[in-house]
ROKOL-184234 format. One line per 10 residues: number of its first residue (from 1); their letters; for each residue x, y, z of C-alpha. Coordinates in steps of 0.001 Angstrom, whole numbers, plus 500000, padded with zeros to 6 digits. Layout:
BEGIN
NUM = a = X/Y/Z; ...
% end
This chain:
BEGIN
1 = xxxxxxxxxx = 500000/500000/500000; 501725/503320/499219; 501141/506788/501046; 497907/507554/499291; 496644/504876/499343; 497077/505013/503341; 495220/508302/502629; 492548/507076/501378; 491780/504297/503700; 491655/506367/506577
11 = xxxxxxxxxx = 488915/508125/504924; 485100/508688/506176; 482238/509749/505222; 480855/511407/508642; 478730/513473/508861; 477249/512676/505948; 475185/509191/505516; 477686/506032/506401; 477167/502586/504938; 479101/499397/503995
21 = xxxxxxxxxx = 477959/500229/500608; 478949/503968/500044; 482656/505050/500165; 484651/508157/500828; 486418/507753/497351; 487156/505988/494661; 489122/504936/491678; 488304/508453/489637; 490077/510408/492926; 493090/508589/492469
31 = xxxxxxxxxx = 493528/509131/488550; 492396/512526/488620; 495471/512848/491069; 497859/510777/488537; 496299/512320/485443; 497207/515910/486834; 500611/515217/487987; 500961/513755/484794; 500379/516903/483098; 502309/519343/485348
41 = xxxxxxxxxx = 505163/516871/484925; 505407/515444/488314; 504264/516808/492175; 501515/519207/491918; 502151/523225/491351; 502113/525002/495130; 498107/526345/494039; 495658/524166/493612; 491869/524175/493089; 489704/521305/493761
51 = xxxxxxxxxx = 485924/521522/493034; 483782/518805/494029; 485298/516899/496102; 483235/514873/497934; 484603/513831/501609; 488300/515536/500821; 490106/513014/498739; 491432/515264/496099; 491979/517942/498564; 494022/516030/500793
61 = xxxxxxxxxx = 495376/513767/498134; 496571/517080/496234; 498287/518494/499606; 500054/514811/499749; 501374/515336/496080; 502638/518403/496739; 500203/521181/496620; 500311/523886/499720; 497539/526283/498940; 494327/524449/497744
71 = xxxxxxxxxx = 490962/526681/496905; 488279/524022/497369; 484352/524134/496673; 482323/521551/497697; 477978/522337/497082; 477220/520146/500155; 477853/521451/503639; 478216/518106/504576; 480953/517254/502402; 482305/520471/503767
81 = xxxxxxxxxx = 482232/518731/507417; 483421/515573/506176; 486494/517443/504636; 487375/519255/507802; 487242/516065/510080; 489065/513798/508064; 492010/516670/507734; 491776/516808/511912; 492054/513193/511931; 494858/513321/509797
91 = xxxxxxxxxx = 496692/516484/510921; 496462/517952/507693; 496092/521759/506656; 496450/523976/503913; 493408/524009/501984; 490041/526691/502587; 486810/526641/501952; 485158/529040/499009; 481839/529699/497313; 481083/528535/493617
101 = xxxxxxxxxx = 482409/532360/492510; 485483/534018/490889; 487861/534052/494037; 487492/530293/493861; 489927/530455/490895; 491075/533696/489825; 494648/532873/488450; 494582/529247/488643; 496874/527267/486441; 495368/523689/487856
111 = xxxxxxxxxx = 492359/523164/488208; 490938/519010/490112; 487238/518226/489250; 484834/515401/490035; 482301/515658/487040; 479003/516347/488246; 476192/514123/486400; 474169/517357/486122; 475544/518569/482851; 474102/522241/484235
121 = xxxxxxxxxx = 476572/521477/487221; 479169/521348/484811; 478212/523787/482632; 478081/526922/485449; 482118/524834/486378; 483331/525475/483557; 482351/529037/482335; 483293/530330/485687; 486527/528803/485432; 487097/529266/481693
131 = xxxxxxxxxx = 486092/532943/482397; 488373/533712/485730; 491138/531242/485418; 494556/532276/484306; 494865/531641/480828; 497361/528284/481208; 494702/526604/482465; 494461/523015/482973; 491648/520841/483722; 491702/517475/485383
141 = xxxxxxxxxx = 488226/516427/485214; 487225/512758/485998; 484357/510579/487078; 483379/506935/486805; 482660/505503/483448; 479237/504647/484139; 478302/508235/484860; 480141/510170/481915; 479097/510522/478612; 479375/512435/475314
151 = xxxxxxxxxx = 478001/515109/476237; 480843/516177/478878; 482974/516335/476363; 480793/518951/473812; 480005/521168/476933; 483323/521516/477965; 483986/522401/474572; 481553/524966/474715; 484556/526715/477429; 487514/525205/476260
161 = xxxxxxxxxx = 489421/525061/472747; 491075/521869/473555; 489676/518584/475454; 490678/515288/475244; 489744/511835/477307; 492228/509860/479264; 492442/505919/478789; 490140/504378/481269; 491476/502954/484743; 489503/500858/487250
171 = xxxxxxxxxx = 486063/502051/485357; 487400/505588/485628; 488280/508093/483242; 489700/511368/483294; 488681/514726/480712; 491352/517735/480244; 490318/520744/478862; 492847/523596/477976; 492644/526857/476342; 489769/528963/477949
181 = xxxxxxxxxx = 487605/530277/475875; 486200/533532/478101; 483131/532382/477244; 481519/534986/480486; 479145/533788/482817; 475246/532676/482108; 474157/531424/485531; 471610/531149/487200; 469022/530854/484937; 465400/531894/485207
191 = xxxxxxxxxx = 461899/529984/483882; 458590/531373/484774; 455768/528764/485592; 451838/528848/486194; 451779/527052/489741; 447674/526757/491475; 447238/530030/488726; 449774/531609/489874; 452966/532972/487993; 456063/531909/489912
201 = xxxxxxxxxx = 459223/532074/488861; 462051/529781/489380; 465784/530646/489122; 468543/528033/489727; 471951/527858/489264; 473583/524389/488160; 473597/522105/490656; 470711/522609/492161; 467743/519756/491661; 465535/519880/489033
211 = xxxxxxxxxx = 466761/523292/487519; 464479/525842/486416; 462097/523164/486346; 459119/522497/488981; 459904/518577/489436; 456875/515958/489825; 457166/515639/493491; 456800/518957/494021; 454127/519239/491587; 452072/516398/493346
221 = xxxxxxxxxx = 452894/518119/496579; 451584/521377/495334; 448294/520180/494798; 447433/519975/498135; 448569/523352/499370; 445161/524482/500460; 445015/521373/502673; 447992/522115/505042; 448153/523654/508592; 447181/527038/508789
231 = xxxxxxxxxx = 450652/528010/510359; 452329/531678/510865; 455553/529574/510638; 456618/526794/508138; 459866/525426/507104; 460823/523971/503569; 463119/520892/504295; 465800/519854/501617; 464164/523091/499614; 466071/522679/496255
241 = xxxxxxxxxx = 464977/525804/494102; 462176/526794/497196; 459517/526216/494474; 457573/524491/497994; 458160/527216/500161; 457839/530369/497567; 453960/528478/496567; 453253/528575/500180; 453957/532391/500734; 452629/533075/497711
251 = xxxxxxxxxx = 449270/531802/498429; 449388/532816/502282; 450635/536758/502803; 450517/536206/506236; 453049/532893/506392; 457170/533159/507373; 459095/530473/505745; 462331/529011/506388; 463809/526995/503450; 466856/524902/504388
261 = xxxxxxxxxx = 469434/522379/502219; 472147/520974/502434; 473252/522228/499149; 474934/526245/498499; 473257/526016/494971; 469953/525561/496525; 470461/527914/498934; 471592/530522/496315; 468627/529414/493862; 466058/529713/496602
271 = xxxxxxxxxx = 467156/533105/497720; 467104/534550/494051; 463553/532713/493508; 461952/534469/496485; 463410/537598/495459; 462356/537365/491804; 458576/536348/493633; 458308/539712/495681; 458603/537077/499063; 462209/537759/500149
281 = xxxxxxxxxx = 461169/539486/503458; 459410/536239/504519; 461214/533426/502737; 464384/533001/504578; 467152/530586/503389; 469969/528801/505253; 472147/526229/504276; 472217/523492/506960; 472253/519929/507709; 468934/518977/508169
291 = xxxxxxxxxx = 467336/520902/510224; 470407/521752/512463; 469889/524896/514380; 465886/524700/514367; 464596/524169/518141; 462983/521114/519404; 459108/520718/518583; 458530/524243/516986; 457380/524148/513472; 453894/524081/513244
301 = xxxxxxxxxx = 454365/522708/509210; 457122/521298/507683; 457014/520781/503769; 459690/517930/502654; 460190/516684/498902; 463274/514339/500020; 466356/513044/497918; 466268/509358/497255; 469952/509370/496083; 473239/509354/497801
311 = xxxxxxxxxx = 475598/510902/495546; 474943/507974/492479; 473834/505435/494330; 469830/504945/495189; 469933/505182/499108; 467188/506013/501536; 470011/507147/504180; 469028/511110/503381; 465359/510462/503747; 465949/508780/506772
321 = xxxxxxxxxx = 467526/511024/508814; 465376/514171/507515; 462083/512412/508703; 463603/511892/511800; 464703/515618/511928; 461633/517178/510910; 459922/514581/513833; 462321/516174/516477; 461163/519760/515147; 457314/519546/514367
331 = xxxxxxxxxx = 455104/521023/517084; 452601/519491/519409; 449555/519285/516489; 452155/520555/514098; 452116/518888/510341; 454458/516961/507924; 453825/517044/504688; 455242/514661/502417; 456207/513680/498830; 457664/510276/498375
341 = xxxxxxxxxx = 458631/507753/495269; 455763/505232/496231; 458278/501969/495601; 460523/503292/498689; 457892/502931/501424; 458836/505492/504035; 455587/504919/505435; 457030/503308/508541; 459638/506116/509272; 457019/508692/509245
351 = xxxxxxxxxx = 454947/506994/511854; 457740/507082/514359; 457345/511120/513742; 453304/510467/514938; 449946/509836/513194; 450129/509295/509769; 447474/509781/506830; 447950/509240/503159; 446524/512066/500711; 447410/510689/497451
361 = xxxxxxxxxx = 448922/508146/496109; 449650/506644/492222; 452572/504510/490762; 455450/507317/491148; 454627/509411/494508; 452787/509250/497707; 451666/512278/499273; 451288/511999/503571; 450137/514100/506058; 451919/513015/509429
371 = xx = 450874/515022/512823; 452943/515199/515900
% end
């Protein structure tokens, strides 16, 4: 076993979901590593930027190879956590935190990206970095076979003169793009939408779910707006683009809503949605784990449209522990609403939270009222 290897398997995933299953890196973290130092011709340059990184493999792998300054973004505040305590278990520094904007990598040379399998992800990546970068550039852009396609390669063309694939390794494969193309900065992006009669707009950047799009689980849940608790206070869990939460204040002057993710592109989306709505002085939106931060049996309605994934893989871990969060903060009386993919059968995790009713139900999504 050599020294990153080492690395690697000291690795975890905490905070964020844990499982025999799920891993805090793979094959694509270790060529993206090789692949780079293969094109700088040997240890890494002293600056480095690392964007999505996922529990800080390339950012500590890149500070192993030789890198003493990395820039790092990572969407997820959880991957964020999981970053910072696998660096204090390994007595590693050197690296900070930034948002998805032009300090991130203003005069980079080297540039260390997991591809997204949003190709908007990777479209708002790469014209931010083919717009700030320095113009040497390089690109080290990998992901797992399975996951990458075609289309990677045209849309980094869209930023880039030059990008070529690497030969696979370990179902892995590695994309370099050189030669930015200034191509200036498009994101987010805006849609309007007709939503109960209403015109509301959504705005998203990249990675945030579903886009400028209102997605069918939200749609579903949407339907039954006029059924819900007639709170002064309601929280939209896991919010994506807020499209839940910006409905609900839409349709109810009088409500205050606070729309939470995981997620800085949600958080970002959701706060330019409620201000393109008029609702920015009542839609308030934090990026969080869970509900972190929320006191103990205080929401009087809780609105969740919950992830199904982990990263790739179809998981329930997410779901779980949001249930369970929203549970801890619903009020005496207080509601859950919820929007599931009927095969999953979360049924049994929302009666721990209390009572619980189905609304709706058909092949794709369930729709359940749970009270506290």
């Amino acid at each position: 076993m050599n020294d990153r290897d080492a690395l690697f398997a000291r690795l975890r995933r905490r905070p964020d979901v844990e499982d025999d299953a799920l891993q805090a890196h793979d094959a694509s973290d270790a060529l993206i590593l090789d692949e780079a130092a293969k094109a700088v011709g040997g240890s890494l340059p002293a600056d480095v930027v690392v964007i999505g990184d996922r529990h800080g493999a390339l950012t500590l792998g890149a500070l192993a190879a030789g890198a003493e300054r990395v820039r790092v973004h990572q969407d997820s505040i959880v991957g964020e956590r999981a970053l910072d305590a696998n660096a204090a278990e390994l007595g590693m520094s050197g690296y900070e935190h930034h948002a998805l904007d032009a300090s991130l990598v203003e005069g980079a040379r080297l540039v260390l990206l997991q591809l997204p399998r949003s190709l908007d992800e990777l479209d708002e990546i790469a014209e931010l970095v083919a717009t700030h970068a320095d113009e040497g550039v390089r690109v080290v852009a990998g992901g797992r076979v399975k996951h990458m396609t075609m289309s990677m390669n045209a849309l980094l063309g869209r930023s880039f003169r030059y990008v070529h694939a690497s030969l696979g390794w370990r179902k892995s494969r590695v994309l370099h793009a050189e030669g930015p193309l200034r191509p200036g900065i498009s994101w987010p992006r805006a849609r309007r939408h007709v939503v109960r009669g209403r015109e509301q707009e959504v705005v998203a950047h990249g990675a945030a779910f579903a886009g400028t799009s209102i997605d069918i689980g939200a749609q579903t849940l949407l339907a039954h707006l006029d059924e819900m608790a007639d709170a002064t206070h309601a929280i939209d869990l896991a919010c994506g683009t807020g499209v839940l939460g910006i409905a609900l204040a839409l349709a109810r002057p009088g409500v205050r809503v606070l729309a939470t993710d995981a997620s800085a592109a949600a958080v970002a989306s959701t706060r330019a949605s409620a201000e393109a709505n008029g609702v920015a002085d009542r839609v308030e939106a934090l990026q969080a784990d869970g509900l972190e931060g929320v006191p103990d049996r205080s929401a009087g309605l809780i609105l969740l449209n919950p992830p199904f994934h982990v990263g790739a893989a179809v998981h329930t871990g997410i779901a779980e522990r949001l249930i369970a969060d929203a549970g801890r903060a619903l009020a005496p009386g207080g509601e859950l609403w919820c929007v599931w993919n009927s095969p999953l059968g979360y049924r049994p995790l929302l009666e721990r939270v209390g009572a619980t009713r189905q609304v709706s139900r058909n092949a794709k999504f369930t729709v359940t009222v749970t009270t506290c």
